[in-house]
N, C-alpha and C positions, 0 to 999 in steps of 0.2 A: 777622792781623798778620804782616809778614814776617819771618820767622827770618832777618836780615842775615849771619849767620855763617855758617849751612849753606849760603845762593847765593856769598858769598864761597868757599866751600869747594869746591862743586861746579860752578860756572864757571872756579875756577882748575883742577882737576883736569881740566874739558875739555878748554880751552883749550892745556893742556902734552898733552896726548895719554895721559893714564894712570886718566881715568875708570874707571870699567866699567859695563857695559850697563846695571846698577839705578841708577847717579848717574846715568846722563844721562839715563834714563826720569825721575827724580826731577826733576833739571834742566828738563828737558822739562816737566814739570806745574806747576813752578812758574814758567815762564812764560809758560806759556799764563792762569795765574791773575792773574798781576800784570801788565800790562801795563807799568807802570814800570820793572820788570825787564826786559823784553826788548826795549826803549828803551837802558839801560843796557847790555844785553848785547850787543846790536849793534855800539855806541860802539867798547866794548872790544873787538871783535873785528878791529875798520879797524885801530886803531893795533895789536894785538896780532902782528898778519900782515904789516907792514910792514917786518922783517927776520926772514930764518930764523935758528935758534938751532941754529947747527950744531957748537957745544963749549963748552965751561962757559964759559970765558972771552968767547967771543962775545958767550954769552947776557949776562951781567952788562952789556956795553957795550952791547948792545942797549937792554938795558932801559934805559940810561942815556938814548942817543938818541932811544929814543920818548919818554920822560917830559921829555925839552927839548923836544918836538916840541908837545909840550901844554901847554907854560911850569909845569910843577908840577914839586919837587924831587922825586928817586925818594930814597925811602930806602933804605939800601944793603943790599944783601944779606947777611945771615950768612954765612960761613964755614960753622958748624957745620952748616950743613944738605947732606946727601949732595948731590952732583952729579946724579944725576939729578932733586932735587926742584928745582933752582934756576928750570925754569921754573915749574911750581906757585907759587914763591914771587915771581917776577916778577909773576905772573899776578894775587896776591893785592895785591899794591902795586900794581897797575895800574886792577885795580878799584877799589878804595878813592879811586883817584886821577879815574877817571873819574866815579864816583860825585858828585864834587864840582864837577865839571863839570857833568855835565848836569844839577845841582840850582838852578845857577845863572840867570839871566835869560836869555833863548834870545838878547837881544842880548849881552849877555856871552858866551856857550858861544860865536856867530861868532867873536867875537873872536879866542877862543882857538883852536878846529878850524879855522878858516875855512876849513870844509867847507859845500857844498849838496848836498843832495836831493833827486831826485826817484823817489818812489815810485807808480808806475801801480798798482791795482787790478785786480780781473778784469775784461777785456773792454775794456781802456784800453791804448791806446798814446802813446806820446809820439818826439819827436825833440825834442836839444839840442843846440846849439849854444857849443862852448867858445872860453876869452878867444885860445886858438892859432888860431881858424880849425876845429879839428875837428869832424867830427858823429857824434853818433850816433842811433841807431834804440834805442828803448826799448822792450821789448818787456810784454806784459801779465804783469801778476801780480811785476814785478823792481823792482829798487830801483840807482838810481846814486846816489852819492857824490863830490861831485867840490868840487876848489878852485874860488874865483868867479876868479884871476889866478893862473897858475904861478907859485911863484918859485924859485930853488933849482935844481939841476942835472937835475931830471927832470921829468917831468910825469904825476901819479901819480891814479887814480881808482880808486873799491869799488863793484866789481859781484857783484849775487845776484838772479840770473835770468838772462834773456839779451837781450842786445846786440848789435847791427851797427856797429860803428868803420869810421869814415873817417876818418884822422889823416894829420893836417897833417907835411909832412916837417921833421925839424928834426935834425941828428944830432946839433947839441950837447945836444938834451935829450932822452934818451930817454923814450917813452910806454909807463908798466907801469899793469896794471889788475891791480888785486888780488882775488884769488877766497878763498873759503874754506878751499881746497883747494889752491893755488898760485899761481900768478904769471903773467902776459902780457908779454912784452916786446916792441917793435918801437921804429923812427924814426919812418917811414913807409910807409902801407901799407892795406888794407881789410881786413877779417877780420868772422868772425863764434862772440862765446861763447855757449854755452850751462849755466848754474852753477845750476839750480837744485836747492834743497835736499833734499837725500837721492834723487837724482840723479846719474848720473855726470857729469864737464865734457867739454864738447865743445867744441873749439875747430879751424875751419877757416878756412882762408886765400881770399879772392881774388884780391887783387894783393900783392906785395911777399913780405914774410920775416916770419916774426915765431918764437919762443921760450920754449916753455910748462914751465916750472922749476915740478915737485911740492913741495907741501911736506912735510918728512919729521921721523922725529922724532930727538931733538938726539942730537948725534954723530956724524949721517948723512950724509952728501953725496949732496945729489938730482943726479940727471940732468937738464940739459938736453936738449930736447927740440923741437927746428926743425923747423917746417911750410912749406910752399909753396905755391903757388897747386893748387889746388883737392884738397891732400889737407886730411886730418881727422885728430887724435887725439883720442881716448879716455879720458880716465882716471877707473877707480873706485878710492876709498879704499876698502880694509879695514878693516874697526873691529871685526871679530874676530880675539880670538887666533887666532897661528898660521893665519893667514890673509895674503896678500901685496897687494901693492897691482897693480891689472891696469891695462896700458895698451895700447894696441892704435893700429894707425898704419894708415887703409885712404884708399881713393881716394874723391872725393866729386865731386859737382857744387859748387863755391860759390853760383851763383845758386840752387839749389834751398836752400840752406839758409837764403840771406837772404828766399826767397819770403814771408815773412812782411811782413817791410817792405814787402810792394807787394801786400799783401792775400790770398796763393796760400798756399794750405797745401799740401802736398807730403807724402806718406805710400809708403815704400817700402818695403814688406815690415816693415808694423810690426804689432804686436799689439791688437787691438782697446781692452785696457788701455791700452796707450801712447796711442793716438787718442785714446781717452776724458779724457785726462790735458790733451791738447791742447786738446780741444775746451770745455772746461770753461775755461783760462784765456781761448782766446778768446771764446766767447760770454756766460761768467760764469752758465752753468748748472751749477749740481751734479748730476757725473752720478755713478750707482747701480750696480751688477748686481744683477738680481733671481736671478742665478744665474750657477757659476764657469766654464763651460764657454765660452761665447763670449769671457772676458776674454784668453783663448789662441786667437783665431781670428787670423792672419795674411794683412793687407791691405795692400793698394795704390793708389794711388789721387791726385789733381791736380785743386786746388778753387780757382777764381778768384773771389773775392765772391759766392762760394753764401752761403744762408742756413742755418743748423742742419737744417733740416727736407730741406733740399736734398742736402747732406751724407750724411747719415743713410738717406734714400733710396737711392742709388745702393750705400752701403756695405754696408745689407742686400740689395740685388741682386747684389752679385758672392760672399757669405757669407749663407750663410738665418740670418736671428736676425729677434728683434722690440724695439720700442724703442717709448718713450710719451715723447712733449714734452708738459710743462707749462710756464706764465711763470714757473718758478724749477727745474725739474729735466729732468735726461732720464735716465729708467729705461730699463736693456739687458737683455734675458732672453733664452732658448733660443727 
């Protein structure tokens, strides 16, 4: 049975940035057990990231504006609760609030979100096409979020995984994609994210300009953060104390990062771990180590519609290791 209080408790405590590592393992288990929760927690996470909560008073408006944004009245916040719990207690009204949402008939929730999805699997890609004219590249194992018609002064999508944009130029409506982690902004322009989970984000430019705003927590004024044609930044969140949040700004290829959208994978001095990570969304085999030593071997390397076995081949040619394909795994060992 699900204890409704304790996911109310420990989804609000994520979401504000003041968990600690046993709520969110906690967090963690219980949605991997209920899938109706992590359905829910999703939800809440789009609209929750839709404004930073950058001082109490923000916060409070904030919360006012998403919960208009979902047509549900927000209940107002206490006073007596310290300022820094105020997003906790957003967080907790926001659930409750979504909660009643997504219990709803999924033709009603449209109504309300008039949000679509689409979510690829392992070894699935997609391209979509938006009501602006824009496109994008979906890439395996991600999930888009997006309106069926803009309306409103911007033009706003939820990405978690990674994405290739081509947006349509429009300066009176800015295009932000929302990440877990922060913010995208551009008018016009090509770029390519990469967000996924527990994961650092990578966002690189092709053409035009675009504006990658961290999110931080409340009373903080993040940095923006401008990219250009074919550099990359970097950013890892901290989620330990006393730990800082890293970002790093280096030069890139763009086409090799979108190489994916045209079938090429592209490995430059990465770690046999990191490939395996890859190689796993795209061909949707779960890969192993039968042992820790190769997960740290550093490779290189440029694959055009090879297949796993093709891949894998040449990879133990340029680093001595061994590896077993099965129709559901690929085990790596010394």
């Amino acid at each position: 049975m699900i204890d409704e209080e304790l996911f109310t408790t420990l989804a609000a405590r994520k979401l504000a940035g003041e968990a600690t590592t046993a709520e969110q393992q906690e967090l963690e288990m219980m949605l991997q057990e209920y899938p109706e929760l992590r359905e829910r927690y999703q939800l809440l996470q789009q609209y929750f990231t839709v404004s930073a909560y950058h001082s109490s008073a923000e916060t409070e408006q904030a919360l006012q504006r998403t919960m208009s944004r979902i047509n549900i009245s927000a209940t107002p916040v206490k006073r007596m609760f310290p300022w820094k719990w105020i997003g906790v207690a957003a967080a907790a009204v926001l659930i409750t609030a979504v909660a009643v949402v997504v219990l709803r008939p999924r033709q009603q929730q449209a109504e309300v979100a008039r949000l679509m999805e689409r979510q690829n699997g392992k070894a699935t890609k997609a391209t979509i096409e938006l009501a602006d004219g824009s496109k994008i590249w979906l890439n395996a194992d991600s999930k888009l979020s997006y309106p069926e018609v803009f309306n409103g002064n911007s033009r706003e999508v939820y990405l978690n995984g990674e994405a290739f944009f081509d947006i349509a130029a429009n300066p009176k409506k800015p295009f932000i994609v929302h990440l877990s982690s922060g913010t995208v902004h551009v008018l016009g322009t090509s770029f390519n994210i990469r967000a996924y989970e527990n994961e650092a984000v990578q966002t690189s430019v092709k053409t035009g300009k675009v504006a990658f705003i961290p999110v931080v927590a409340a009373g903080q004024q993040p940095d923006t953060i401008y990219i250009t044609p074919d550099e990359k930044v970097t950013y890892r969140k901290a989620f330990a104390e006393n730990k800082e949040d890293a970002i790093v700004r280096e030069t890139t290829s763009a086409e090799d990062d979108k190489a994916w959208t045209e079938g090429r994978l592209v490995f430059r001095d990465k770690t046999l771990e990191e490939i395996a990570a890859e190689l796993e969304r795209t061909f949707g085999k779960k890969v192993s180590f039968g042992s820790d030593a190769p997960r740290y071997y550093r490779l290189t390397g440029s694959f055009q519609d090879n297949s796993l076995q093709d891949i894998m081949y040449y990879l133990a040619r340029s680093k001595a290791f061994h590896y077993s394909i099965t129709d559901s795994t690929l085990l790596i060992t010394e």
